[in-house]
DOGUMI-480689 format. One record per residue (C-alpha): residue in three letters; x, y, z. Coordinates in Angstrom, 1 decimal. Example, Ala and Ser with C-alpha at 12.3 -4.5 7.8 and 13.67 -1.06 7.14 Angstrom:
! DOGUMI-480689
{pt 'ALA', {12.3, -4.5, 7.8}},
{pt 'SER', {13.7, -1.1, 7.1}},
This chain:
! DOGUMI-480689
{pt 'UNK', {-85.0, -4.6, -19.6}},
{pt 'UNK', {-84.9, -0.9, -19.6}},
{pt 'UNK', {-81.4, -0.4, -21.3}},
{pt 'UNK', {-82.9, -3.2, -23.8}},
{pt 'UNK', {-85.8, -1.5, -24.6}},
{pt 'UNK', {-83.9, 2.3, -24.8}},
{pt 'UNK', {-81.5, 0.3, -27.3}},
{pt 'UNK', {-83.9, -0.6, -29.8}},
{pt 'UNK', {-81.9, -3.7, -30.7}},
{pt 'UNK', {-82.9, -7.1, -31.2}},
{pt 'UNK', {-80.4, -9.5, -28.3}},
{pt 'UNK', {-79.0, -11.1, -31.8}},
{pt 'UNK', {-78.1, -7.6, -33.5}},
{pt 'UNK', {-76.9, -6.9, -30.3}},
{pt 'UNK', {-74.5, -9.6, -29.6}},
{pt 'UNK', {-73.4, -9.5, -33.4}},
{pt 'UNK', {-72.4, -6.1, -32.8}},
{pt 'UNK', {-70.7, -6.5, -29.4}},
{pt 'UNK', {-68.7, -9.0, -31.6}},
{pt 'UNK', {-64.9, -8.1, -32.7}},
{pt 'UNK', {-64.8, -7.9, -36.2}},
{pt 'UNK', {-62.1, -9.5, -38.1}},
{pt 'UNK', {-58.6, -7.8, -39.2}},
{pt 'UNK', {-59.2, -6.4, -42.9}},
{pt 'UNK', {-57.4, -8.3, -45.7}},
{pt 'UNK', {-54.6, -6.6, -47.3}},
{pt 'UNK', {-56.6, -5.1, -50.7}},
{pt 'UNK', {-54.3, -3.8, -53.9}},
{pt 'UNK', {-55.2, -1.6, -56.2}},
{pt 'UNK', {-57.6, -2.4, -59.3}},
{pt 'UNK', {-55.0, -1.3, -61.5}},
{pt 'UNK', {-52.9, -4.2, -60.1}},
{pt 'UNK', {-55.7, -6.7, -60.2}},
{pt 'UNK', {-56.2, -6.0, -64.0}},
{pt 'UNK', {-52.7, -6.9, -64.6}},
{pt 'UNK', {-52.4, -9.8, -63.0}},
{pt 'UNK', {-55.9, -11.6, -64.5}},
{pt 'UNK', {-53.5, -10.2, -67.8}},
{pt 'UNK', {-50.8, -12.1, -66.5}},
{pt 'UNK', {-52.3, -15.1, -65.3}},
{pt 'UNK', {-54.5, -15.5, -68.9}},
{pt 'UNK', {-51.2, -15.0, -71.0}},
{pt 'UNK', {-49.9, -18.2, -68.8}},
{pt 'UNK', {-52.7, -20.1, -69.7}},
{pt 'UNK', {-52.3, -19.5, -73.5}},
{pt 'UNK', {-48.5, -20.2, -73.1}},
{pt 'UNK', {-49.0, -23.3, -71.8}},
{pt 'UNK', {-52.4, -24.5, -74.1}},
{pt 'UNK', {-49.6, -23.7, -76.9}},
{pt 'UNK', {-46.7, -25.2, -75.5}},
{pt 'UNK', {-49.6, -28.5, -74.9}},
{pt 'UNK', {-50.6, -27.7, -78.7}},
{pt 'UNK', {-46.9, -28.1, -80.4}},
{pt 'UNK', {-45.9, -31.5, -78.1}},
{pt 'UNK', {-48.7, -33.2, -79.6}},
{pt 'UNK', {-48.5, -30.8, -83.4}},
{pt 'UNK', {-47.1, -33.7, -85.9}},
{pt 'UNK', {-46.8, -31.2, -88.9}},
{pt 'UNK', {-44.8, -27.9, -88.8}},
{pt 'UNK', {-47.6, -25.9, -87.6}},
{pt 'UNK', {-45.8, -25.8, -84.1}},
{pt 'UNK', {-43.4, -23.7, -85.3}},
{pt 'UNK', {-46.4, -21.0, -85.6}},
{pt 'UNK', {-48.0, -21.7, -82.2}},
{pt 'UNK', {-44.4, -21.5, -80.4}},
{pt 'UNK', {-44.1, -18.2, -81.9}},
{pt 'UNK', {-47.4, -16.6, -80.8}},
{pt 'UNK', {-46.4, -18.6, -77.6}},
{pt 'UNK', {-43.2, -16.3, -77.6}},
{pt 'UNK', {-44.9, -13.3, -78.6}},
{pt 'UNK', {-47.6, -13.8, -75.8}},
{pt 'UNK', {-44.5, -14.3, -73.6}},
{pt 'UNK', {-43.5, -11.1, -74.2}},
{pt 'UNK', {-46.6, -9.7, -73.4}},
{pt 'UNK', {-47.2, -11.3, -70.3}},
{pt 'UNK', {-43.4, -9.9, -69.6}},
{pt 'UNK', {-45.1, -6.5, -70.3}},
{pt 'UNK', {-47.7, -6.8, -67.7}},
{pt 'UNK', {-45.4, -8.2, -65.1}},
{pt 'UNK', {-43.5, -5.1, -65.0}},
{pt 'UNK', {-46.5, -3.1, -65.2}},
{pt 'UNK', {-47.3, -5.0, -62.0}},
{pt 'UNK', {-44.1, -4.5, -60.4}},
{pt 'UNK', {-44.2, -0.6, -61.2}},
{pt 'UNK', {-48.1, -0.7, -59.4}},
{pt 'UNK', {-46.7, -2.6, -56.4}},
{pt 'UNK', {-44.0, -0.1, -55.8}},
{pt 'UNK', {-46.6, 3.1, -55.8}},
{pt 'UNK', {-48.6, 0.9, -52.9}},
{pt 'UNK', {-48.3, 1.2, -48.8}},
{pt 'UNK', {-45.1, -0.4, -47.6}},
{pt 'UNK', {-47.4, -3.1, -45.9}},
{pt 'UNK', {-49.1, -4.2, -49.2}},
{pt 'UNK', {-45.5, -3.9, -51.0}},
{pt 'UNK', {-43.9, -6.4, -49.1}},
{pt 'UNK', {-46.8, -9.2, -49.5}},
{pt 'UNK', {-46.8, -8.5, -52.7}},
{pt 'UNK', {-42.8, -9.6, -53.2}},
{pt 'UNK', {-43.2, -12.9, -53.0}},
{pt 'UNK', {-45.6, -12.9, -55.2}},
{pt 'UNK', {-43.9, -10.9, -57.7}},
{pt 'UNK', {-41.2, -13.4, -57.5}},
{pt 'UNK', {-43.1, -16.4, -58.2}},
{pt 'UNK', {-44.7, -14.8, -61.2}},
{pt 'UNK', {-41.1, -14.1, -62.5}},
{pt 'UNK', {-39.9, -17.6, -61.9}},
{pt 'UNK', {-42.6, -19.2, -63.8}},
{pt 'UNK', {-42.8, -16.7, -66.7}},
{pt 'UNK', {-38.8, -17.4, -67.3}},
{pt 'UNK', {-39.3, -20.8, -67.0}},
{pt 'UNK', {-42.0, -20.7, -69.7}},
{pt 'UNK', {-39.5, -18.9, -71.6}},
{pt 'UNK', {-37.1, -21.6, -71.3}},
{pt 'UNK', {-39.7, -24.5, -72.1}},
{pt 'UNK', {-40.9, -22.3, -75.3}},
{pt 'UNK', {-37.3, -22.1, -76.5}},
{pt 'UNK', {-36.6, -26.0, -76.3}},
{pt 'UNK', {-40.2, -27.1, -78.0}},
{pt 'UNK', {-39.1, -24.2, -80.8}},
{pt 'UNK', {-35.7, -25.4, -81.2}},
{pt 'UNK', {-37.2, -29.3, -81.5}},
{pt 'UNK', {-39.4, -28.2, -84.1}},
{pt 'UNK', {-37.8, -26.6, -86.4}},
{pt 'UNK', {-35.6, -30.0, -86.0}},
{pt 'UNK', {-38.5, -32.1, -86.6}},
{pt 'UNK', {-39.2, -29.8, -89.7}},
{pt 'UNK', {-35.8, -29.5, -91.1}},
{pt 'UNK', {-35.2, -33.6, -90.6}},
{pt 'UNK', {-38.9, -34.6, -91.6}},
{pt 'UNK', {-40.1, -35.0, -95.2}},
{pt 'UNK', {-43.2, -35.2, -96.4}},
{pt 'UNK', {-43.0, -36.5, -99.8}},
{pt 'UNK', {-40.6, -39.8, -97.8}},
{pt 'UNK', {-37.6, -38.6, -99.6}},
{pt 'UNK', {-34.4, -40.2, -97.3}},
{pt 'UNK', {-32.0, -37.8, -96.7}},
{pt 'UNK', {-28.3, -38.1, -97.1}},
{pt 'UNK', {-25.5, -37.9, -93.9}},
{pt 'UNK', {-24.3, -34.2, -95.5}},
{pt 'UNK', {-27.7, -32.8, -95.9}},
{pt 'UNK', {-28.6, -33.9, -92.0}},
{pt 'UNK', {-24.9, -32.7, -90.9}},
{pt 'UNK', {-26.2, -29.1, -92.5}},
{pt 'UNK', {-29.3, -29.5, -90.9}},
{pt 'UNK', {-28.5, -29.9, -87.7}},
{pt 'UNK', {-25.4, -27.0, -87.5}},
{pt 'UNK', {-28.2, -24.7, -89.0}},
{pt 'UNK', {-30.2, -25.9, -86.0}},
{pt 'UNK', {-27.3, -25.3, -83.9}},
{pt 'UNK', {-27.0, -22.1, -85.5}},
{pt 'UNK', {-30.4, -20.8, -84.6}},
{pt 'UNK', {-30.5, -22.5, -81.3}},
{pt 'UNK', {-27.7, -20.1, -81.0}},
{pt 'UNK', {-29.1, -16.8, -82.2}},
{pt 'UNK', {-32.5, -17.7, -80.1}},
{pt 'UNK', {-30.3, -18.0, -77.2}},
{pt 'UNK', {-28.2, -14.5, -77.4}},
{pt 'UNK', {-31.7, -12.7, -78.9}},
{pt 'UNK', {-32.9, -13.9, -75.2}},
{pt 'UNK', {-30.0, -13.0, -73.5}},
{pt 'UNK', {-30.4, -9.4, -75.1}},
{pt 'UNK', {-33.7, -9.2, -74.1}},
{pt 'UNK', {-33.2, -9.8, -70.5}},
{pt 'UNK', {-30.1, -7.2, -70.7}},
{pt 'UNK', {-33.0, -5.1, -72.1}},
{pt 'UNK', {-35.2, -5.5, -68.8}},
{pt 'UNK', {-31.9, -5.2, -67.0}},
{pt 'UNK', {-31.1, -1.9, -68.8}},
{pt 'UNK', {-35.0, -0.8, -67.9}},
{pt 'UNK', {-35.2, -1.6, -64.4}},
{pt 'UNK', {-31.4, 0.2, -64.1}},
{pt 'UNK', {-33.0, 3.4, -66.1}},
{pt 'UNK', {-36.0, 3.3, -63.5}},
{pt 'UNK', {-33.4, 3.0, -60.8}},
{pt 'UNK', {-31.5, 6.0, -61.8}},
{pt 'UNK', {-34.6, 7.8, -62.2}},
{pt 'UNK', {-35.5, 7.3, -58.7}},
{pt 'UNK', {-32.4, 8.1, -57.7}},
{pt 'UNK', {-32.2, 11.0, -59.4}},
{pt 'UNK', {-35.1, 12.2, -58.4}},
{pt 'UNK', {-34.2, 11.5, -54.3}},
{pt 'UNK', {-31.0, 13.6, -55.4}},
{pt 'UNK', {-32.8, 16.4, -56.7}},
{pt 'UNK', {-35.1, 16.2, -53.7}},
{pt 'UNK', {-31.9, 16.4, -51.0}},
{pt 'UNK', {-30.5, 18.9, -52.8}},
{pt 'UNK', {-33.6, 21.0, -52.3}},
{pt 'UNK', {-33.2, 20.6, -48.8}},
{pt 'UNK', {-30.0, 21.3, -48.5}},
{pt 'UNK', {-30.7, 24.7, -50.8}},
{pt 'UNK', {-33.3, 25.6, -48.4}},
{pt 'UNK', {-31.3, 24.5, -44.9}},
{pt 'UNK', {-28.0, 26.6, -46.4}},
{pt 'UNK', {-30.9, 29.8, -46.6}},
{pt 'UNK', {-32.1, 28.9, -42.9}},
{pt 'UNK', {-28.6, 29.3, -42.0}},
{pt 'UNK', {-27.8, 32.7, -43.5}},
{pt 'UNK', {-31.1, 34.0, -42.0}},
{pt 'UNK', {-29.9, 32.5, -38.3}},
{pt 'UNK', {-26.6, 33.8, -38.8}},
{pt 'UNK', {-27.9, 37.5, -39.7}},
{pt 'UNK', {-30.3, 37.0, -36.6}},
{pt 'UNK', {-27.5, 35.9, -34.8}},
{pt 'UNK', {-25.8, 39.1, -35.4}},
{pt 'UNK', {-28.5, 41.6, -34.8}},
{pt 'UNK', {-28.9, 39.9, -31.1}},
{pt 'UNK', {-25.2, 40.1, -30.7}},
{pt 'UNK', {-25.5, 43.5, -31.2}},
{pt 'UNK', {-28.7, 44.2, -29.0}},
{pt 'UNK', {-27.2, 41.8, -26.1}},
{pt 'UNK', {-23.5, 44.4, -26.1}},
{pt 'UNK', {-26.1, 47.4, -25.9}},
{pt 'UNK', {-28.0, 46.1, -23.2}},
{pt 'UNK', {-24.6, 44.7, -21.5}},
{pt 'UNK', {-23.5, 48.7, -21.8}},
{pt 'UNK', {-26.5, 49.6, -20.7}},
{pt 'UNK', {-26.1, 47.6, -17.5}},
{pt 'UNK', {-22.6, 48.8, -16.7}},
{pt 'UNK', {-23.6, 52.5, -16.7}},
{pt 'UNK', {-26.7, 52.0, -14.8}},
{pt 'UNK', {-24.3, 50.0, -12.0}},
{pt 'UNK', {-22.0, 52.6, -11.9}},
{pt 'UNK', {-24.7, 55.3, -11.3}},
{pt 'UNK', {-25.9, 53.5, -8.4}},
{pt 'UNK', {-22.6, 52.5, -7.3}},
{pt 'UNK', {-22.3, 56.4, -6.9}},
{pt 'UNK', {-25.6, 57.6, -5.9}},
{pt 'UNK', {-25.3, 54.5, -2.8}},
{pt 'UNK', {-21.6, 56.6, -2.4}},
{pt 'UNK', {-23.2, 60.1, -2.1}},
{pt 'UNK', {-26.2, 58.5, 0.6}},
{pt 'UNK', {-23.6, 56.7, 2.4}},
{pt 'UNK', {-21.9, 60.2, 2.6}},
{pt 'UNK', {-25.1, 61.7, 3.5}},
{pt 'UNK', {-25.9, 59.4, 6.1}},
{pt 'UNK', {-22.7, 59.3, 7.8}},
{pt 'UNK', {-22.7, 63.1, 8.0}},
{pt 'UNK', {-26.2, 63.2, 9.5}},
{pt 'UNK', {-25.4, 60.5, 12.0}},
{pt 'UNK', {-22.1, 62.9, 13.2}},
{pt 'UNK', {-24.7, 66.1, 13.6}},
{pt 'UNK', {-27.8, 63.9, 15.6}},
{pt 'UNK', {-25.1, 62.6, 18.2}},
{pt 'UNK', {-23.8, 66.4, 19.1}},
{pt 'UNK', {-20.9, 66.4, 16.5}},
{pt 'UNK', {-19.9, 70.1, 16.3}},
{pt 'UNK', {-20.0, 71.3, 13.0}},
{pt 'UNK', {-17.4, 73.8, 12.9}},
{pt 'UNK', {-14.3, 73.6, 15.2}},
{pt 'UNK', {-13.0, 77.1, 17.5}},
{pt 'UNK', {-9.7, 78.5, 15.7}},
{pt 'UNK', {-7.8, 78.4, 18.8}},
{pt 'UNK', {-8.0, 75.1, 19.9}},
{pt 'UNK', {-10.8, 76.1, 22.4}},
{pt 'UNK', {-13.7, 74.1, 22.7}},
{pt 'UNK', {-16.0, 74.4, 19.5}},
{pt 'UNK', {-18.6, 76.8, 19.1}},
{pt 'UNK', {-21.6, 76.6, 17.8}},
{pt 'UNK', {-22.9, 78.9, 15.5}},
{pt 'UNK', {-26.0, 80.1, 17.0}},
{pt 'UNK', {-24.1, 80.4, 20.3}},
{pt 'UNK', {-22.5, 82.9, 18.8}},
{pt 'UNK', {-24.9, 84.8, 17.6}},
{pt 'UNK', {-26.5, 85.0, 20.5}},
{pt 'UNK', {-23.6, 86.4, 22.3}},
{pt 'UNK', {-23.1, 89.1, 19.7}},
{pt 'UNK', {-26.4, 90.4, 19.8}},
{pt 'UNK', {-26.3, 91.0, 24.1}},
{pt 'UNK', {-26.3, 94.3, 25.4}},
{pt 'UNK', {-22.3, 94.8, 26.3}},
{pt 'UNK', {-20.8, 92.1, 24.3}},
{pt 'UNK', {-18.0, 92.3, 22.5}},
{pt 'UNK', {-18.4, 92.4, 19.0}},
């Protein structure tokens, strides 16, 4: 009671909060979000128009299937726009966005397709129709319809440059990325070939301190080498004189005298000098 009352929570606040809270949802950017209510309302007029010319009698479909291609081209626009968004976006959100992308694509190109086969049957319906009820003869249909072959034609190599157009885009945008990652490692390398030069100059400088100090070294062991010489010397000849070593032998072969023997002989009343 005491721990609920210093907690100043209701039990149900409480327990709400003691409760895990669910994983966030992946969220894009608004940018994105604008393009594809774009994308998705361009759909929607493509296929009220492609609805509109299947049940047009007249040659008013003609009209609508080209605002249909027109809006086509739009929604096109703002698919790339999309795909450009989704690219500047975490890698997480990128790759839920892929499939995604790819669904849009397929439908929009399948649009494409369904808008070029309800434009090539109407202008058919137009050539081939007549509205006054005039028959017309076998050569004037045989015309017709290689002029409809003709444009079916043209309609199908103007889309066929249009996607090597958005081929030719998405290649420019790939270069330019790439371009841009070569610039970037060429940077690096610029700036890892300077490291270099400044390791190899530091390189040399402690070359040149580590022979000094190796030189260094060598003379100071070969002056103690010689000063341990001289007390090994000094030691040995001050061991000889603490065990009775004489210090000066006698010149005939006598036994050794020491100096202050001598001295005291010299100075006694009737010694020889």
């Amino acid at each position: 009671q005491a721990s609920r009352l210093g907690s100043g929570r209701p039990p149900g606040l409480a327990a709400a909060a003691a409760a895990p809270r669910p994983p966030m949802a992946v969220t894009v950017s608004e940018l994105f979000q604008e393009y594809e209510s774009d994308f998705k309302r361009l759909q929607d007029e493509i296929d009220a128009a492609l609805r509109t010319s299947a049940e047009s009698l007249n040659g008013s479909a003609v009209g609508v299937l080209d605002k249909a291609s027109k809006q086509a081209s739009q929604a096109d626009q703002a698919l790339r726009q999309m795909d450009m968004e989704a690219k500047t976006l975490p890698a997480g959100e990128r790759s839920s966005l892929e499939p995604v992308l790819r669904r849009y694509r397929a439908d929009l190109v399948a649009r494409k397709a369904k808008i070029a086969d309800a434009k090539e049957a109407a202008e058919r319906n137009k050539l081939l129709a007549s509205g006054s009820g005039v028959v017309i003869g076998k050569r004037s249909l045989e015309e017709r319809e290689r002029m409809l072959q003709t444009n079916a034609s043209m309609q199908k190599a103007a889309y066929e440059l249009e996607q090597a157009r958005n081929v030719a885009l998405e290649t420019e945008q790939v270069a330019c990325e790439v371009g841009s990652d070569l610039r970037a490692q060429r940077e690096t390398i610029i700036r890892s070939r300077a490291n270099m030069r400044d390791i190899g100059s530091n390189y040399g400088y402690a070359k040149h301190v580590l022979e000094s100090m190796q030189r260094r070294a060598d003379a100071n062991r070969l002056l103690t080498k010689a000063i341990a010489c001289f007390m090994l010397v000094v030691l040995a000849l001050a061991g000889y004189l603490m065990i009775g070593g004489p210090l000066f032998s006698s010149p005939k072969g006598g036994a050794p005298v020491a100096p202050s023997a001598g001295l005291d002989a010299a100075a006694a009343p009737g010694g020889t000098r």
